[in-house]
KETORTI-48468 format. One record per atom (N, C-alpha, C): residue in three letters; x, y, z; atom name; residue number from 1. Coordinates in nm, 4 decimals. Atoms other than C-alpha are relative to their C-alpha. Layout:
BEGIN
<r r="ALA" x="X" y="Y" z="Z" a="CA" k="NUM"/>
...
//
This chain:
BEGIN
<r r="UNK" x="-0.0345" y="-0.1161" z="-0.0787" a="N" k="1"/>
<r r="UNK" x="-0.0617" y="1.5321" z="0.5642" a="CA" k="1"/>
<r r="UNK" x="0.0198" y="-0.0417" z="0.1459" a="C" k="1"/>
<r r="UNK" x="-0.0547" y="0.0419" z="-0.1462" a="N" k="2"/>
<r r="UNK" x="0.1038" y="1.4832" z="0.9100" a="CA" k="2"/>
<r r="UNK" x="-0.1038" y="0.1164" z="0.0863" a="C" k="2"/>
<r r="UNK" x="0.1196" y="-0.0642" z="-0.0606" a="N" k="3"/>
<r r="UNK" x="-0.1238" y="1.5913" z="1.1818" a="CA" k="3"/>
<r r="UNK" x="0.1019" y="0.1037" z="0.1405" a="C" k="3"/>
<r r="UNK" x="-0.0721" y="-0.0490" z="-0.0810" a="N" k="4"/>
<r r="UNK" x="0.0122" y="1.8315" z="1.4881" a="CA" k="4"/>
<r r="UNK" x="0.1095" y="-0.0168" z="0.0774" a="C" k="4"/>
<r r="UNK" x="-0.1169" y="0.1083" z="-0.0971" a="N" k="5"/>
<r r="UNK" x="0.1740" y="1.6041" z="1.7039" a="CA" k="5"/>
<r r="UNK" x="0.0726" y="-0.0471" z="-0.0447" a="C" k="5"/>
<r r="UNK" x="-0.1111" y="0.0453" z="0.0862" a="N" k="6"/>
<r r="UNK" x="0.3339" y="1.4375" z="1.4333" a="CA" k="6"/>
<r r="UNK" x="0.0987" y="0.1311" z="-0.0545" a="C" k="6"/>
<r r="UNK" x="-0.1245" y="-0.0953" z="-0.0113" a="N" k="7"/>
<r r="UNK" x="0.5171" y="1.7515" z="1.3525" a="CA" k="7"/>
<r r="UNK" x="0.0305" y="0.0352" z="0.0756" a="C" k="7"/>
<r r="UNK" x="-0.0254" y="-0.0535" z="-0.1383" a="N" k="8"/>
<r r="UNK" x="0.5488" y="1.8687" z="1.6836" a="CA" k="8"/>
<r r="UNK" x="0.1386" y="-0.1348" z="0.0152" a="C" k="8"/>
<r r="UNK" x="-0.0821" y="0.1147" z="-0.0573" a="N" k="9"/>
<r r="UNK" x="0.7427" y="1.4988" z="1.7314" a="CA" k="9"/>
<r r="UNK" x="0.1729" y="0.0328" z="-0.1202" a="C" k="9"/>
<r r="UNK" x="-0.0946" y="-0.0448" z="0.1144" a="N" k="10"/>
<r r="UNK" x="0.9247" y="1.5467" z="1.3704" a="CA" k="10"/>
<r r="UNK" x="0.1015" y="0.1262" z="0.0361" a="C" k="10"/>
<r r="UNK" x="-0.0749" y="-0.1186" z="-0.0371" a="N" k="11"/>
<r r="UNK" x="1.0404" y="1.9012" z="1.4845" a="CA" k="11"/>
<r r="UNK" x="0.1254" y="-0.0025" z="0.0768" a="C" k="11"/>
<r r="UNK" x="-0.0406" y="0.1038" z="-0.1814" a="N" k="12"/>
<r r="UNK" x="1.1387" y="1.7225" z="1.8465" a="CA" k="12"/>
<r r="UNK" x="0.1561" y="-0.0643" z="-0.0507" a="C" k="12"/>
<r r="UNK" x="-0.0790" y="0.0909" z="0.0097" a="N" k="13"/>
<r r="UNK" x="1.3698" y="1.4693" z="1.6401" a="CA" k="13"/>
<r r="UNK" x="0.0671" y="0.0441" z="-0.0835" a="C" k="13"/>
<r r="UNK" x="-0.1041" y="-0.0470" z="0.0740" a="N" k="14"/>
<r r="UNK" x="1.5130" y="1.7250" z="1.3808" a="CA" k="14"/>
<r r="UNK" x="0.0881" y="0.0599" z="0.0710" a="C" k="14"/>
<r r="UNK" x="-0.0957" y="-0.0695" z="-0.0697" a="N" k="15"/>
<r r="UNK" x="1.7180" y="1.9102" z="1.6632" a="CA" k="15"/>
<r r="UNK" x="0.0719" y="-0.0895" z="0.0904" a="C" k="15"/>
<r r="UNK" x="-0.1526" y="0.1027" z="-0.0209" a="N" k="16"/>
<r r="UNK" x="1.8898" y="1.5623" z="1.7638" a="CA" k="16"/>
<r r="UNK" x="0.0188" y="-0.0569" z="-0.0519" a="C" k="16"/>
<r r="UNK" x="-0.0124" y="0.1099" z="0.0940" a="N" k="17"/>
<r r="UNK" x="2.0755" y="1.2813" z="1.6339" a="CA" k="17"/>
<r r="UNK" x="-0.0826" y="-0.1365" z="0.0096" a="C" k="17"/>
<r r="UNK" x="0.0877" y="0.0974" z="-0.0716" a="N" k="18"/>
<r r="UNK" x="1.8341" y="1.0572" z="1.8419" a="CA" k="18"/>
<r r="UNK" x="-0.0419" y="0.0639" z="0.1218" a="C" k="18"/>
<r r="UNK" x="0.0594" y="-0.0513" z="-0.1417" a="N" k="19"/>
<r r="UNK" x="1.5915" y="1.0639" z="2.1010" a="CA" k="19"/>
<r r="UNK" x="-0.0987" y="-0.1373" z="0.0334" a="C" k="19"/>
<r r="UNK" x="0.1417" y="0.0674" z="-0.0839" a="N" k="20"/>
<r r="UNK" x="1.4083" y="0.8211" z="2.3820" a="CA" k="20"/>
<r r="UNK" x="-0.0855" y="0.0222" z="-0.0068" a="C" k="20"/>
<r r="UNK" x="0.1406" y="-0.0028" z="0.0222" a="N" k="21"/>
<r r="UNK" x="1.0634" y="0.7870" z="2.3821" a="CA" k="21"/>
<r r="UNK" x="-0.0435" y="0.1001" z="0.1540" a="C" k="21"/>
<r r="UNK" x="-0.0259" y="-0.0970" z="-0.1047" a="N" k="22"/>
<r r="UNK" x="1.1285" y="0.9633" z="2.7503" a="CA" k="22"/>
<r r="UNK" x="0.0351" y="0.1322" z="0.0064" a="C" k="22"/>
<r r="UNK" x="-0.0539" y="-0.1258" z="0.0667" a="N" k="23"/>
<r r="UNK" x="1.3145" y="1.2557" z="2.5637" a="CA" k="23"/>
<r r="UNK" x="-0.1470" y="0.0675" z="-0.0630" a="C" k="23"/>
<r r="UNK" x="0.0842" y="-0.0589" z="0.0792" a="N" k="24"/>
<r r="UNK" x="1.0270" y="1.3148" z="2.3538" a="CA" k="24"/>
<r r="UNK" x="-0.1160" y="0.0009" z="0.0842" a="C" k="24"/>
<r r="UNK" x="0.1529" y="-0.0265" z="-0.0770" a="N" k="25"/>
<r r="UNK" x="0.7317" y="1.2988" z="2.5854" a="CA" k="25"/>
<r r="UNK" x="0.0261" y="0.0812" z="0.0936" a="C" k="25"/>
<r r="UNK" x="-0.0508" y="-0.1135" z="-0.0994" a="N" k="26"/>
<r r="UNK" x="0.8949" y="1.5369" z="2.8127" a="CA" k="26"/>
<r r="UNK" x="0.0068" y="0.1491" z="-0.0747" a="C" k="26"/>
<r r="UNK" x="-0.0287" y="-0.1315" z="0.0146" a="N" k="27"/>
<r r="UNK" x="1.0064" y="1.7790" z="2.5737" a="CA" k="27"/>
<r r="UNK" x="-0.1587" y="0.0166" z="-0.1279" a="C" k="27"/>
<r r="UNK" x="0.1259" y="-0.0424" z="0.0749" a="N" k="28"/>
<r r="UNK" x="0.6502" y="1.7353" z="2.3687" a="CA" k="28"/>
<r r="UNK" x="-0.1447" y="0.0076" z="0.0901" a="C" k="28"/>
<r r="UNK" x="0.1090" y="-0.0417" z="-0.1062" a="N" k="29"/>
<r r="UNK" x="0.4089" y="1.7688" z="2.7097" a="CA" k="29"/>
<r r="UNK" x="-0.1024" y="-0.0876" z="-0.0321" a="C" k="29"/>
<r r="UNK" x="0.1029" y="0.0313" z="0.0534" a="N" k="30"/>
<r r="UNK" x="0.2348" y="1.4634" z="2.6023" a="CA" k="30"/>
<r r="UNK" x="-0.0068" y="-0.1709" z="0.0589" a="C" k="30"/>
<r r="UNK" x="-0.0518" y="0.1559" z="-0.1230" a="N" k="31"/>
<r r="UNK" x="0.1639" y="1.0714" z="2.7389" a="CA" k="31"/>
<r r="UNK" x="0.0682" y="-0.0716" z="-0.0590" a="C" k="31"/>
<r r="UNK" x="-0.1067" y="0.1123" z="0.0251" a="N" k="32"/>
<r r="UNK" x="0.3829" y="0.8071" z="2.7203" a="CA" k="32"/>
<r r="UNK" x="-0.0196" y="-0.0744" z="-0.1561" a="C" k="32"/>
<r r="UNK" x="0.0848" y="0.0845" z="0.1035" a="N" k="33"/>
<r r="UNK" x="0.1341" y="0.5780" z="2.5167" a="CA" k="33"/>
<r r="UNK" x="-0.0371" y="0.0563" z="-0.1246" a="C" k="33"/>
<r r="UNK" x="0.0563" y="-0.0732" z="0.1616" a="N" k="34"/>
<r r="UNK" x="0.0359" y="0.8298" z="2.2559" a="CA" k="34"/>
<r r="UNK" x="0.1532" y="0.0492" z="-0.0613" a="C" k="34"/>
<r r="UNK" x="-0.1363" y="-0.0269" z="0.0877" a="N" k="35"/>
<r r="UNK" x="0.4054" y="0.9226" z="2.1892" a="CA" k="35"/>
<r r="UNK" x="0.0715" y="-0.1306" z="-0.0581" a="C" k="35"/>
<r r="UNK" x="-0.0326" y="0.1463" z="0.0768" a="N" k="36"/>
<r r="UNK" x="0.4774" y="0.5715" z="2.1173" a="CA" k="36"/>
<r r="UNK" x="-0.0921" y="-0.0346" z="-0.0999" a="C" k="36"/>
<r r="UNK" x="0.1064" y="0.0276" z="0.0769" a="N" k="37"/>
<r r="UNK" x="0.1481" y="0.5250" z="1.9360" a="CA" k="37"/>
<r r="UNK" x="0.0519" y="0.0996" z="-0.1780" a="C" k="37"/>
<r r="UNK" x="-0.0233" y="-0.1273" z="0.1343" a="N" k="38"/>
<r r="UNK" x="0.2284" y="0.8736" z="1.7105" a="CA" k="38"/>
<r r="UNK" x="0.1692" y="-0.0864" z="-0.0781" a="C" k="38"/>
<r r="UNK" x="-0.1211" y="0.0501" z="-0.0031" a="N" k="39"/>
<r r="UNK" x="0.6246" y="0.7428" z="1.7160" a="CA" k="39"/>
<r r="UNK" x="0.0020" y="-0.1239" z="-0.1089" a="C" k="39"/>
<r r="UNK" x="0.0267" y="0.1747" z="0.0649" a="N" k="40"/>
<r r="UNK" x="0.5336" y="0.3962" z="1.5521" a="CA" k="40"/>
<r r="UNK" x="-0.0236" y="0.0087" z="-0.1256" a="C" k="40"/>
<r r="UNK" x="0.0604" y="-0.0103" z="0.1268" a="N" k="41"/>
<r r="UNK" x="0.3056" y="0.5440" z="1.3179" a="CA" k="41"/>
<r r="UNK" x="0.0762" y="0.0718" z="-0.1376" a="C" k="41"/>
<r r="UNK" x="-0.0595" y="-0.0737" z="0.0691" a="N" k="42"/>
<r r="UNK" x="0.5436" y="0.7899" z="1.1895" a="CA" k="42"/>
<r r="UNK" x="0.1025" y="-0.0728" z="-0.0384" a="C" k="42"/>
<r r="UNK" x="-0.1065" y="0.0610" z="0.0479" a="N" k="43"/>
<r r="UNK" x="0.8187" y="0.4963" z="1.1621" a="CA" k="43"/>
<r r="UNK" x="-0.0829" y="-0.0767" z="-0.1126" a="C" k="43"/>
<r r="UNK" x="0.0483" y="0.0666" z="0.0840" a="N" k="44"/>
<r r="UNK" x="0.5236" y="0.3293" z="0.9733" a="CA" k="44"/>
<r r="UNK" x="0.0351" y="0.0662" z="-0.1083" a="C" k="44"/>
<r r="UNK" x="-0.0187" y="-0.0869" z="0.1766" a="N" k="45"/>
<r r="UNK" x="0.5671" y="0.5988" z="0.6747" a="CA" k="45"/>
<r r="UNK" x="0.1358" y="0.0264" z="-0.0427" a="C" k="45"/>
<r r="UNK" x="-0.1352" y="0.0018" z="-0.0052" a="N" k="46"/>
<r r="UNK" x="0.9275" y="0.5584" z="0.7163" a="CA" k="46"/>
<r r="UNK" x="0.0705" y="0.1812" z="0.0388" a="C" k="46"/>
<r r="UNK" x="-0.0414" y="-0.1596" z="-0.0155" a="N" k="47"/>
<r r="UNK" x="0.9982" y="0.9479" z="0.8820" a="CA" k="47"/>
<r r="UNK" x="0.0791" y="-0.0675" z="0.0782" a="C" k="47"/>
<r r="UNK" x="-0.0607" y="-0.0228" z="-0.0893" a="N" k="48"/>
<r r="UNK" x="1.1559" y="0.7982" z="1.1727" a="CA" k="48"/>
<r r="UNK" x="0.0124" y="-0.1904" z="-0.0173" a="C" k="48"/>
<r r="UNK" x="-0.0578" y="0.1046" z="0.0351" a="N" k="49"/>
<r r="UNK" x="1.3772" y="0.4928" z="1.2120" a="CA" k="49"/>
<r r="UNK" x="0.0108" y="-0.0806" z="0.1772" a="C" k="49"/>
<r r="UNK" x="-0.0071" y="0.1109" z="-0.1298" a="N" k="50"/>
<r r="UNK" x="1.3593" y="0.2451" z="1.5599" a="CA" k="50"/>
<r r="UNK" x="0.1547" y="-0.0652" z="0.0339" a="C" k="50"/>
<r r="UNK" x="-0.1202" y="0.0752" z="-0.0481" a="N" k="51"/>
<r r="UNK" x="1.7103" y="0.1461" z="1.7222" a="CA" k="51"/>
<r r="UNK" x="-0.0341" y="-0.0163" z="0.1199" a="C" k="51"/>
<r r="UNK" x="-0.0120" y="0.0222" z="-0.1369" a="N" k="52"/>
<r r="UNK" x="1.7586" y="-0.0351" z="2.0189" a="CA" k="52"/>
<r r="UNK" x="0.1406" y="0.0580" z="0.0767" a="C" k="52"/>
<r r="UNK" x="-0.1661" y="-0.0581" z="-0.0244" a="N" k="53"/>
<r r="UNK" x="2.0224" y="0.1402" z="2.2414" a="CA" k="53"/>
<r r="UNK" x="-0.0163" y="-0.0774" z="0.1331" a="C" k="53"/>
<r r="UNK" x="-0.0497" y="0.0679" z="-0.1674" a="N" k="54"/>
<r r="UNK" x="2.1367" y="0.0546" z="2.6143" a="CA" k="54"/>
<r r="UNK" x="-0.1388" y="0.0092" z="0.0660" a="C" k="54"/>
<r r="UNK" x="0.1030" y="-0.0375" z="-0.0851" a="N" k="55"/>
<r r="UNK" x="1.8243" y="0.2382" z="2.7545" a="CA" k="55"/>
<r r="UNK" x="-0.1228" y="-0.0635" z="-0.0504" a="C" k="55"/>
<r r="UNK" x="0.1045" y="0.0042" z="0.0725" a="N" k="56"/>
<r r="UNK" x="1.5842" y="0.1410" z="2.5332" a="CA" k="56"/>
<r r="UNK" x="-0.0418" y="0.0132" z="-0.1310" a="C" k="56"/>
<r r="UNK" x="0.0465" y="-0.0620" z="0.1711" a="N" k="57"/>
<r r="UNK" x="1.4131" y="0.2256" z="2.1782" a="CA" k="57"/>
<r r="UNK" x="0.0651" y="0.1396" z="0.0143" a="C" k="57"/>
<r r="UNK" x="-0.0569" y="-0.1357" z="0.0537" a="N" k="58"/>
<r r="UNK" x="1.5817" y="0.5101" z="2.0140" a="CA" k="58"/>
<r r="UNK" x="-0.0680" y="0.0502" z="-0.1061" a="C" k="58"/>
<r r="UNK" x="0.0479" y="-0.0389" z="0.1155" a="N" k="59"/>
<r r="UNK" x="1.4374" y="0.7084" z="1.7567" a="CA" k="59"/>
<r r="UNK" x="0.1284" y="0.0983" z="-0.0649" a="C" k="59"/>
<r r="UNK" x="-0.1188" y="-0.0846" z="0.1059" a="N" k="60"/>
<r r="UNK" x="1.6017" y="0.8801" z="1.4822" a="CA" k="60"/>
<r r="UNK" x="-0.0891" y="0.0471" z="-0.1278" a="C" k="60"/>
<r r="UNK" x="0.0765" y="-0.1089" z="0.1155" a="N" k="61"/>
<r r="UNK" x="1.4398" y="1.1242" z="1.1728" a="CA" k="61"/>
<r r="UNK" x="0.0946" y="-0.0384" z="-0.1190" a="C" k="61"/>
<r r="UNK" x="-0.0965" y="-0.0316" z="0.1148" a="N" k="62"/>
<r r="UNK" x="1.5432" y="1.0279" z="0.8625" a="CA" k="62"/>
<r r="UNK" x="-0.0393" y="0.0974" z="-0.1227" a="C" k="62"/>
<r r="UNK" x="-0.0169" y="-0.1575" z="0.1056" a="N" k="63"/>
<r r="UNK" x="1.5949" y="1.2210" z="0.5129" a="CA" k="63"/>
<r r="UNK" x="-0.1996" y="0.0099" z="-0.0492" a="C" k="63"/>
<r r="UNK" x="0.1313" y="-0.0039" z="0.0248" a="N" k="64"/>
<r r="UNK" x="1.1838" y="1.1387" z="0.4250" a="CA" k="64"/>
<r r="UNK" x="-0.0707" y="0.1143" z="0.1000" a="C" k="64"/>
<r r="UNK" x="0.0073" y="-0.1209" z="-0.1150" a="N" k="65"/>
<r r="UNK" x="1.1258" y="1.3141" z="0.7857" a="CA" k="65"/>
<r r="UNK" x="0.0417" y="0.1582" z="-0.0234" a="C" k="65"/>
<r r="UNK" x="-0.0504" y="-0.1599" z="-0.0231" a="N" k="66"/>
<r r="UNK" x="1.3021" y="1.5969" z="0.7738" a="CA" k="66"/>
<r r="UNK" x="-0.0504" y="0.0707" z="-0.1175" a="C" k="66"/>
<r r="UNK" x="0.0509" y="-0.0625" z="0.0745" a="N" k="67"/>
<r r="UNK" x="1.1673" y="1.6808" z="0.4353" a="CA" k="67"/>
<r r="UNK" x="-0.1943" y="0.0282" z="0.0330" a="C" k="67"/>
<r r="UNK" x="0.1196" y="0.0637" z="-0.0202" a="N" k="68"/>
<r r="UNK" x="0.7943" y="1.5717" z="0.5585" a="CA" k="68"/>
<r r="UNK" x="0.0273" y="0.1530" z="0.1118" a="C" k="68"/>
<r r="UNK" x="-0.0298" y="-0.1074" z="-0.1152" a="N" k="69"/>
<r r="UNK" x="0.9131" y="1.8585" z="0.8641" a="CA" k="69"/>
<r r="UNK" x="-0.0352" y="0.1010" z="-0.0568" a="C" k="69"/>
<r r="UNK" x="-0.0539" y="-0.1120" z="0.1085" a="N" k="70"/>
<r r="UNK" x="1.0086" y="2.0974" z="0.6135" a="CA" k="70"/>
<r r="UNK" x="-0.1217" y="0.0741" z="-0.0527" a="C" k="70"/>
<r r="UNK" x="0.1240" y="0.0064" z="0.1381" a="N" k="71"/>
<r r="UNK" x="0.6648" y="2.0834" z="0.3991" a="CA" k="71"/>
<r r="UNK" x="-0.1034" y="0.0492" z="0.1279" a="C" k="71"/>
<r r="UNK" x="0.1020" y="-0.0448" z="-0.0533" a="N" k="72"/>
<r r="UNK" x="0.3955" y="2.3120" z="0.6070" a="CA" k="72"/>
<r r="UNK" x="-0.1277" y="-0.0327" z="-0.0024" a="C" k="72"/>
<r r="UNK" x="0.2008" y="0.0198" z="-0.0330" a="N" k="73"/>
<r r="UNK" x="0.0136" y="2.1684" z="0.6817" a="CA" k="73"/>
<r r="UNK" x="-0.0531" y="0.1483" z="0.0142" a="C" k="73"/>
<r r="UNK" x="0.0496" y="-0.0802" z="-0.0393" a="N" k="74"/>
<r r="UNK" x="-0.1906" y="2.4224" z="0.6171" a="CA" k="74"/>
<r r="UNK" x="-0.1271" y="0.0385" z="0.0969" a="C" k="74"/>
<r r="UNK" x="0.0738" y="0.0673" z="-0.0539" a="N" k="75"/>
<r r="UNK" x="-0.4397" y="2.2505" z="0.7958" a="CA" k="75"/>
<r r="UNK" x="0.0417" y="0.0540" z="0.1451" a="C" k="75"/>
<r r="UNK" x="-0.0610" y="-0.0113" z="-0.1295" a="N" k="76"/>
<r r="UNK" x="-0.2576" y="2.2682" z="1.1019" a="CA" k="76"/>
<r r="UNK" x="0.0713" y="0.1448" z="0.0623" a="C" k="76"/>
<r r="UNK" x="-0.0599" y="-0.1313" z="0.0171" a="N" k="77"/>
<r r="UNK" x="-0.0391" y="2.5992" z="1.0434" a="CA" k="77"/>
<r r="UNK" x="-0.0864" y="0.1422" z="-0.0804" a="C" k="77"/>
<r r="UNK" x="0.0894" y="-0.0787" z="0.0989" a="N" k="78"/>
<r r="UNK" x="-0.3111" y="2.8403" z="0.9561" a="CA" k="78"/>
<r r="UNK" x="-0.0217" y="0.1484" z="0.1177" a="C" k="78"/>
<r r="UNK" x="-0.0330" y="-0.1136" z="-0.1099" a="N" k="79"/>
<r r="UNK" x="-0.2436" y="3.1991" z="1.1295" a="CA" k="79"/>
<r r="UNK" x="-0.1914" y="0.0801" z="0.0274" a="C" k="79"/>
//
């Protein structure tokens, strides 16, 4: 089960085709080091895929992700 942040990031990377590690710690209010830390971990389970672009590491959500997005924690999502 993916924990907050990890969907919060997942969410982050289903509404582009890629995103900086700068993109995502801006638009997820969170530090540098732990969005790379979360970022890494989530490429560990294969959700999200590592390119190098001009600027830097790129991330990208692939089809495991977006289904992993999809699938509600109730853990986490509990009204």
């Amino acid at each position: 089960m993916l924990t907050e942040r990890e969907e919060l990031i997942l969410d982050i990377l289903c509404e582009r085709r890629y995103a900086y590690l700068g993109e995502v710690v801006r638009e997820a209010e969170i530090a540098s080091e732990e969005a790379e830390r979360t970022l890494r971990a989530l490429a560990d389970l294969g959700y999200v895929r590592r390119y190098q672009g001009r600027h830097g590491l790129r991330y990208r959500i692939t089809a495991e992700g977006r289904e992993a997005a999809r699938t509600p924690n109730p853990e986490v999502w509990t009204a």
